[in-house]
C-alpha positions in Angstrom: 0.0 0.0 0.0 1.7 3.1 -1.3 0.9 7.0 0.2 -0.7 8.7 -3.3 -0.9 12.8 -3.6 -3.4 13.6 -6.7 -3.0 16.9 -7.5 -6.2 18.5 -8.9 -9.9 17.0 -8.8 -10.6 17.5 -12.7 -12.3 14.3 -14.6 -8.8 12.4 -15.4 -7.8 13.1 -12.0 -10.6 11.6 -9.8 -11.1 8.4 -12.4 -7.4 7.9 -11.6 -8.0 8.1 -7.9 -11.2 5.9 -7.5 -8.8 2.9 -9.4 -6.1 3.2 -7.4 -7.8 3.7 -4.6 -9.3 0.0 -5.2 -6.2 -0.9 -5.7 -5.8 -0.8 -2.2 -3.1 2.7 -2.0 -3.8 5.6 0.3 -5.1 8.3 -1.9 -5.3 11.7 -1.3 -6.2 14.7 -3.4 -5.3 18.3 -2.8 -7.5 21.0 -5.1 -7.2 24.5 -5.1 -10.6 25.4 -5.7 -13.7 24.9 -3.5 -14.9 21.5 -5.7 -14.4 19.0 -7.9 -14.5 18.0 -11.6 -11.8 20.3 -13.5 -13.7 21.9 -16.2 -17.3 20.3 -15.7 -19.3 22.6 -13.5 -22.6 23.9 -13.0 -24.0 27.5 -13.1 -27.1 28.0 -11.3 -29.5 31.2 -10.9 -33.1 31.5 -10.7 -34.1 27.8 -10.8 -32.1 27.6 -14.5 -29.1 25.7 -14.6 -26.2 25.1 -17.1 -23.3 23.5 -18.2 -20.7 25.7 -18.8 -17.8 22.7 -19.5 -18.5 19.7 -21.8 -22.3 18.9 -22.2 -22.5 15.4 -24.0 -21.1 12.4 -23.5 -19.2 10.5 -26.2 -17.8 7.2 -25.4 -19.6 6.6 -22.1 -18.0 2.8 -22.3 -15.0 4.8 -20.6 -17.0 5.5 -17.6 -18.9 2.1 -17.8 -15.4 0.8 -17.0 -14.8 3.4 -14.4 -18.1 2.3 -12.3 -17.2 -1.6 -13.1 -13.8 -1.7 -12.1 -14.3 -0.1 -8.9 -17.3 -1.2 -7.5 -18.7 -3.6 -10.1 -21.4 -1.3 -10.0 -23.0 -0.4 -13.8 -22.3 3.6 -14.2 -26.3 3.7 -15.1 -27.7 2.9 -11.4 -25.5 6.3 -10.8 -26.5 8.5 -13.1 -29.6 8.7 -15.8 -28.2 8.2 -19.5 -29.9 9.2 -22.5 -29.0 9.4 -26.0 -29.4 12.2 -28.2 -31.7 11.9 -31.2 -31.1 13.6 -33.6 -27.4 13.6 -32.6 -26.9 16.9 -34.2 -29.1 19.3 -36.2 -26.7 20.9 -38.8 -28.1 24.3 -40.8 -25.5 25.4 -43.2 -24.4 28.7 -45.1 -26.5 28.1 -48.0 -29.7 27.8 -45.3 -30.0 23.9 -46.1 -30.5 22.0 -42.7 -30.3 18.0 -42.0 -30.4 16.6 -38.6 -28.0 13.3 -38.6 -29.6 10.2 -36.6 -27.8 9.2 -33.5 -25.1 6.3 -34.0 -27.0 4.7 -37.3 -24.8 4.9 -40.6 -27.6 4.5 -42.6 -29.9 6.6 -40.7 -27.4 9.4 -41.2 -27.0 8.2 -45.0 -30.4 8.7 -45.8 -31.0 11.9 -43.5 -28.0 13.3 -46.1 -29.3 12.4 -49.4 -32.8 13.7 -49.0 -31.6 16.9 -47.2 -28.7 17.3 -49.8 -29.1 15.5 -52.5 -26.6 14.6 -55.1 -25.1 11.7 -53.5 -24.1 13.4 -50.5 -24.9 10.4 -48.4 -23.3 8.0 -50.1 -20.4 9.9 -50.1 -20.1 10.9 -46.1 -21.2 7.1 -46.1 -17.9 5.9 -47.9 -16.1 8.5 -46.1 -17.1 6.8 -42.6 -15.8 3.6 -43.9 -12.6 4.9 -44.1 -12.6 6.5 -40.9 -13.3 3.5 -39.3 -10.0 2.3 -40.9 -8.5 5.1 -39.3 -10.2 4.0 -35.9 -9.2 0.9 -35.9 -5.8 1.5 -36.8 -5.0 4.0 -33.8 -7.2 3.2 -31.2 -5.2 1.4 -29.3 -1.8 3.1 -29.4 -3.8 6.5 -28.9 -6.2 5.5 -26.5 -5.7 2.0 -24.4 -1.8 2.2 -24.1 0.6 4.2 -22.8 2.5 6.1 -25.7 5.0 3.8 -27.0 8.2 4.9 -26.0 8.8 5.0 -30.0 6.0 7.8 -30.6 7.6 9.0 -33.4 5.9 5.6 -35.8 2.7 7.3 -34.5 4.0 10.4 -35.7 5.2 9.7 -39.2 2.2 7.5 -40.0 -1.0 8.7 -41.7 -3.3 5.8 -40.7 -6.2 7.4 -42.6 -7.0 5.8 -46.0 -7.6 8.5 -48.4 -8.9 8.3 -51.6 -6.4 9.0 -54.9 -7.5 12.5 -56.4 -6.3 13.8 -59.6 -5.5 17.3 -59.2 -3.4 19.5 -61.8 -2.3 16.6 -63.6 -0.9 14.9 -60.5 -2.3 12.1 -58.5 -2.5 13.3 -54.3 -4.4 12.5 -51.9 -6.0 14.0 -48.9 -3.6 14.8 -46.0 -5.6 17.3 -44.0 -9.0 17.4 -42.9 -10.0 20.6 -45.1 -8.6 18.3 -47.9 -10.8 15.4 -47.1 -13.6 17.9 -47.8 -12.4 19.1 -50.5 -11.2 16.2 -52.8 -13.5 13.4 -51.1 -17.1 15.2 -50.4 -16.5 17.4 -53.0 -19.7 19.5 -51.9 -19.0 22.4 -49.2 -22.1 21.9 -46.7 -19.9 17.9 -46.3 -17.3 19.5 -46.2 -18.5 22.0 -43.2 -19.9 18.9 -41.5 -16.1 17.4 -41.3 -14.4 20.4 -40.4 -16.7 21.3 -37.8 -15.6 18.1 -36.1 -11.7 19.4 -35.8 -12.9 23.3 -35.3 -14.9 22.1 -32.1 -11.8 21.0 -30.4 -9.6 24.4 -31.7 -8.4 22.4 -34.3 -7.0 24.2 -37.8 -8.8 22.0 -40.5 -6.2 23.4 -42.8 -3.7 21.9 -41.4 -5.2 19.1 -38.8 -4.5 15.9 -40.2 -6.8 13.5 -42.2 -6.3 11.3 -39.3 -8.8 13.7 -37.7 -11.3 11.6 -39.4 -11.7 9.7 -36.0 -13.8 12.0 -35.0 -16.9 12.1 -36.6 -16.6 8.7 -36.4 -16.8 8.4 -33.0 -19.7 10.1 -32.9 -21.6 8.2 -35.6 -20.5 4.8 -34.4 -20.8 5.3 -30.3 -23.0 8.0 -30.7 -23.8 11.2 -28.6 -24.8 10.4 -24.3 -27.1 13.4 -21.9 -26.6 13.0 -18.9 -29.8 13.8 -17.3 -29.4 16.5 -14.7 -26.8 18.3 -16.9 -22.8 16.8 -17.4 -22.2 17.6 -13.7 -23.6 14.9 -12.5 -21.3 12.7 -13.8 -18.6 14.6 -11.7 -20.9 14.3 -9.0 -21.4 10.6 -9.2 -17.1 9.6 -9.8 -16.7 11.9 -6.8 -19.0 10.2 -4.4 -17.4 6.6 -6.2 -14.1 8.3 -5.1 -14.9 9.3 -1.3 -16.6 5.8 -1.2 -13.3 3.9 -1.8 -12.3 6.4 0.7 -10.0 8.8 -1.5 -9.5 11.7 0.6 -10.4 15.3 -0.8 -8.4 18.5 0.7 -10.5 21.3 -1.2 -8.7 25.1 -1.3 -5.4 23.4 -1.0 -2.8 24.7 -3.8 0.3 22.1 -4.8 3.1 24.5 -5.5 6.2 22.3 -5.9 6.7 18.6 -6.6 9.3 17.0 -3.9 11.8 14.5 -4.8 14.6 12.9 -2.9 17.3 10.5 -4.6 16.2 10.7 -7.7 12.3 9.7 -7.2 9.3 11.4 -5.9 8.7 12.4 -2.1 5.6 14.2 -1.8 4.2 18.1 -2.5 4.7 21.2 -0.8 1.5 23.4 -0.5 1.1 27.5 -0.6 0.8 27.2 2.7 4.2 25.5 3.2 2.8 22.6 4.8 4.8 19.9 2.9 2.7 15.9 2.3 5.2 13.1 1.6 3.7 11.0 -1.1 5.5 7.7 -2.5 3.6 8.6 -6.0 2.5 12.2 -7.5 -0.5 12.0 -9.8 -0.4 15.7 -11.4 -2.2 17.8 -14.6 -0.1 17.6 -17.6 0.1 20.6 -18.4 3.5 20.8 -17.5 3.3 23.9 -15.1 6.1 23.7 -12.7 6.6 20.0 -13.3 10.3 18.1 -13.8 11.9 17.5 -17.0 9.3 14.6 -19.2 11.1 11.6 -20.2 9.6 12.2 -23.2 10.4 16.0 -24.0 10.6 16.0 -27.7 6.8 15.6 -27.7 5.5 18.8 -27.3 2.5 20.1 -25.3 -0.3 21.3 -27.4 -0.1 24.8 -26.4 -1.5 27.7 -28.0 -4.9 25.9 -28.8 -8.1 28.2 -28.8 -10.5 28.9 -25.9 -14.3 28.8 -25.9 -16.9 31.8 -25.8 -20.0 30.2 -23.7 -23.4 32.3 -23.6 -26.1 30.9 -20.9 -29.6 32.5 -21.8 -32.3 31.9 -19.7 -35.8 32.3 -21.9 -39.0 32.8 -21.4 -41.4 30.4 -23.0 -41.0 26.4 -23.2 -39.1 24.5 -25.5 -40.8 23.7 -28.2 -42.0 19.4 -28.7 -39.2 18.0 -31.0 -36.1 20.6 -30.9 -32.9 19.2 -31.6 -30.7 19.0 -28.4 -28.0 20.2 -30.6 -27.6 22.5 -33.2 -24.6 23.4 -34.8 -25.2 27.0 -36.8 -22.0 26.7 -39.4 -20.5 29.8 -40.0 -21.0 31.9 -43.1 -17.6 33.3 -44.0 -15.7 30.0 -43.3 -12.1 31.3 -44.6 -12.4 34.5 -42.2 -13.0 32.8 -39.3 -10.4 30.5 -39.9 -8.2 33.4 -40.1 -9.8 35.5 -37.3 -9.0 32.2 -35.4 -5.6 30.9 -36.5 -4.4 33.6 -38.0 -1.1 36.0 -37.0 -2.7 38.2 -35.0 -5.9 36.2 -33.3 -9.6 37.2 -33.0 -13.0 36.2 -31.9 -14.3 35.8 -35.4 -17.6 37.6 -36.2 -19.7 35.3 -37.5 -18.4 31.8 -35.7 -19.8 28.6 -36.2 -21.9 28.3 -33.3 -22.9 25.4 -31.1 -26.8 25.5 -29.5 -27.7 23.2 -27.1 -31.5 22.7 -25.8 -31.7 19.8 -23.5 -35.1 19.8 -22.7 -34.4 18.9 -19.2 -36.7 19.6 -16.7 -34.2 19.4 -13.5 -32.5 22.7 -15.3 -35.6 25.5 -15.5 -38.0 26.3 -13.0 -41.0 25.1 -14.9 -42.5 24.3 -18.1 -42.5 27.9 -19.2 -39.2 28.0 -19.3 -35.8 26.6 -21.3 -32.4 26.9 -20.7 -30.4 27.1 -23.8 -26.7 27.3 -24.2 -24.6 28.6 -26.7 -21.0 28.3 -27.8 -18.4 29.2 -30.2 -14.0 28.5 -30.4 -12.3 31.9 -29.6 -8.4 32.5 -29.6 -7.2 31.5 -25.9 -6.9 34.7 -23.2 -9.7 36.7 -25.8 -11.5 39.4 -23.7 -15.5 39.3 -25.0 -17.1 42.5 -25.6 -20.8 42.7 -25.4 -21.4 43.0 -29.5 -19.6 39.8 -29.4 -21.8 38.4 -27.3 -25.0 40.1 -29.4 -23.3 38.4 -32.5 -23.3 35.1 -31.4 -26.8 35.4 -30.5 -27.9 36.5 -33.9 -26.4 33.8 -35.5 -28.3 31.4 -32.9 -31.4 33.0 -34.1 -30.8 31.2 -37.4 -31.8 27.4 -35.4 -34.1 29.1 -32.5 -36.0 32.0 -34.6 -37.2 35.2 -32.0 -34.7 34.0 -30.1 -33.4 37.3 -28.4 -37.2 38.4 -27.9 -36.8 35.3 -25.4 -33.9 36.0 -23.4 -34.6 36.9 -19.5 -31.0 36.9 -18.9 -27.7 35.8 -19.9 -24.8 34.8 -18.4 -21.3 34.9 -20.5 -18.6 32.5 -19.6 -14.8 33.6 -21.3 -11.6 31.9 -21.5 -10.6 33.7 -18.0 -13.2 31.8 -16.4 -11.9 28.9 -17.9 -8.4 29.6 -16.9 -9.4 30.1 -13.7 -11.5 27.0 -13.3 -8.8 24.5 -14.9 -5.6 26.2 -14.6 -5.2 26.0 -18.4 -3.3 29.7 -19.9 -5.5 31.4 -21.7 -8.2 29.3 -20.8 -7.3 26.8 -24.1 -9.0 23.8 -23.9 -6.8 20.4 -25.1 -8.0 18.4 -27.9 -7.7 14.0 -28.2 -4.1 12.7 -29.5 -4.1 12.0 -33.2 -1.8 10.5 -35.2 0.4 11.8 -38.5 1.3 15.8 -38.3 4.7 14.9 -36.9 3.3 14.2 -33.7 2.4 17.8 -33.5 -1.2 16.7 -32.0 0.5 14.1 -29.5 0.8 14.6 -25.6 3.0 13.6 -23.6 3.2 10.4 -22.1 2.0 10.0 -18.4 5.3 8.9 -16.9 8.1 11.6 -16.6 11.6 12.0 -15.9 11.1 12.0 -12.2 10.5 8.1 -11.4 6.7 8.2 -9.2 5.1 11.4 -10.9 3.0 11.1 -13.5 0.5 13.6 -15.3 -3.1 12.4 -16.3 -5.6 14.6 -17.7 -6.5 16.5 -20.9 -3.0 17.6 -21.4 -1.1 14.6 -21.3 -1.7 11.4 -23.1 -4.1 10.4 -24.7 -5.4 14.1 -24.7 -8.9 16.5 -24.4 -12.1 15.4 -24.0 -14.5 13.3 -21.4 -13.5 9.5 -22.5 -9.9 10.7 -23.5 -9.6 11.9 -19.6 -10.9 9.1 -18.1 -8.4 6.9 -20.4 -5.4 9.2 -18.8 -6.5 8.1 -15.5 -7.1 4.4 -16.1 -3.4 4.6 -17.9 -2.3 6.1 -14.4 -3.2 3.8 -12.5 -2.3 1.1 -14.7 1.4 2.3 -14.7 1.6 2.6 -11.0 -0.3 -0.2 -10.0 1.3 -2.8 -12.0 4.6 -1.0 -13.3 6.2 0.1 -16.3 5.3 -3.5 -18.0 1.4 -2.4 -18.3 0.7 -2.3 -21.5 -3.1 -0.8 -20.8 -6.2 -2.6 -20.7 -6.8 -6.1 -23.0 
């Protein structure tokens, strides 16, 4: 039974925790702020509430395994999972809309061809074949083990098939996501549909890799998860899992320095100077005042954009049948690409922007009422000015018509608030590992140079998102629990 300082209560952190904690090590975890769950919090005013981190669930397998592994409990007798249906209403630049079935090829198939036309279905249909190629080709290195110690195959190798295209009397293929569009779909409102997968995670489809293609297919073949309540719950329910296995919490408790001794890791020294010894560090990877990495030619995915969150609380019910999600693609795609990624940053003016209805009754006061949320990628540190904020809501308008004849109040959530909540500069949010690019879009591996600390979380491997935390902290404990041998879950 070894002594176990976690530092930080985000998502990667407590899943970590709650398995080694089974494990049968002495776990404790020291967070600065007041509570738990990293970037997954709750806003609450006036009987509405809101998510104001990550709203849906893809993957929930990952937190399936969580629940099982450490109490053979399923995750569903914890909290209430639905899947969305539609998984996303798309309208486009031209004013075409299509809402895409939930985790049913040929549901989405279909939904494209009538809504398109043109063979549009068939083609995003052949285009999820090959990104289940892709899948299958990286999901293990990228998600179930830790990085190989020889990361750069991962980073050479384009895993994603594309499709020969004759272009100025040469034969290329696609390398980059905006290229998949491009030569593949070959019709812009496909092409928006694919791109909007890398921009949601601050990606440059210009330059992302075609290996990107993972990620629509996620969603298509796992689908897209609500938890009911609002995505806090979830952090609410690996918490209590945590304090059952008797993790300890320490909450407004800042970890300033790592402490080793003889070349291995001896605890953590606090603001406060009270000093914990600790046979094993768990710590974010971000990298922030942490020893050399073992593995520092892999470089930390800084820089990546922030998000721009608007809570409205609305008079008036929502409405029998709206999509739970609505993505509002932007109508001047090569300027807010530029505003975005560009030499000199900015929030772009008319962003593609993200609407989320969750009919959810636990998060109005009544039936009169909805709770909508809206959000759009801005450059990391932006400051939001209020005809920012009025922009964003105009372009909402365009999937919830009268919508700012609606609006009781609205709260606006900015990359500050983000850095404040997570610790992340700038507020960036990390995105999932992918392969190709040089390893550009890598993070590090979990171990580092300093034998007993390890980094889980968004910013280390295998990356951003809800299942890609939860993978960190299973790796984690893996590592420490059964050595540098484990080769991650079978």
């Amino acid at each position: 039974m070894a002594g176990i300082a976690v530092i930080g209560a985000g998502m990667g952190a407590l899943a970590a925790a709650a398995r080694l904690a089974v494990a049968g090590h002495r776990v404790t975890v020291y967070e600065r702020t007041a509570t738990y769950g990293g970037a997954v919090r709750r806003f609450e005013r006036d009987g509405f509430g809101f998510d104001t981190g990550p709203s849906l669930l893809p993957l929930p397998a990952v937190y399936r395994d969580l629940f099982v592994k450490t109490g053979k409990e399923p995750l569903e007798d914890r909290v209430e999972l639905v899947q969305v249906d539609p998984s996303a209403r798309h309208v486009f630049a031209d004013g075409t809309e299509v809402a895409l079935p939930n985790a049913s090829r040929a549901g989405v198939v279909a939904a494209l061809d009538e809504s398109l036309g043109g063979q549009a279905g068939q083609r995003w249909g052949d285009f999820l074949v090959r990104a289940r190629e892709a899948w299958d080709r990286t999901r293990r290195p990228l998600l179930e083990e830790p990085l190989w110690p020889d990361w750069s195959v991962l980073a050479a190798r384009e895993p994603y098939p594309a499709v020969p295209h004759k272009r100025l009397l040469r034969t290329r293929v696609a390398g980059t996501v905006a290229e998949i569009g491009a030569w593949e779909l070959r019709d812009p409102r496909l092409a928006a549909l694919v791109e909007g997968h890398a921009l949601a995670y601050g990606l440059d489809p210009r330059v992302t890799p075609a290996s990107a293609a993972v990620l629509p297919y996620m969603e298509h073949a796992f689908g897209m998860w609500y938890v009911r309540g609002g995505m806090r719950e979830l952090a609410r329910a690996v918490h209590e899992r945590c304090v059952a296995r008797r993790v300890e919490f320490v909450f407004g408790a800042e970890v300033v320095r790592v402490l080793e001794k003889d070349g291995r890791v001896a605890g953590v020294e606090l603001a406060d100077g009270t000093v914990r010894e600790a046979e094993f560090v768990v710590a974010p990877g971000d990298g922030a005042g942490l020893p050399a990495r073992a593995d520092g030619e892999v470089a930390l995915q800084r820089g990546l954009p922030s998000r721009m969150t608007v809570l409205l609380a609305l008079r008036g019910g929502r409405p029998e049948g709206a999509a739970h999600r609505t993505v509002v693609h932007t109508s001047d795609r090569d300027g807010e690409l530029e505003s975005l990624f560009g030499a000199e940053p900015s929030v772009p003016a008319r962003p593609t922007t993200t609407v989320l209805r969750p009919g959810d009754p636990a998060l109005v006061p009544d039936a009169a009422h909805e709770a909508v949320t809206l959000s759009a990628v801005v450059p990391a540190g932006a400051e939001i000015t209020e005809a920012q904020v009025d922009a964003l809501v105009a372009v909402a308008e365009r999937a919830v018509p009268g919508l700012r004849d609606r609006v009781l109040w609205r709260e606006v959530r900015t990359p500050a608030d983000i850095a404040r909540e997570t610790g992340a500069a700038g507020g960036s949010v990390p995105a999932p590992a992918l392969a190709a690019a040089g390893g550009r879009l890598l993070h590090p591996a979990n171990p580092t140079a300093l034998q007993g600390l390890f980094t889980v979380g968004g910013w280390s491997h295998p990356g951003g998102g809800l299942p890609h935390a939860g993978m960190s902290g299973a790796l984690v404990s893996g590592l420490i629990v059964e050595g540098p041998q484990f080769r991650g879950s079978q």
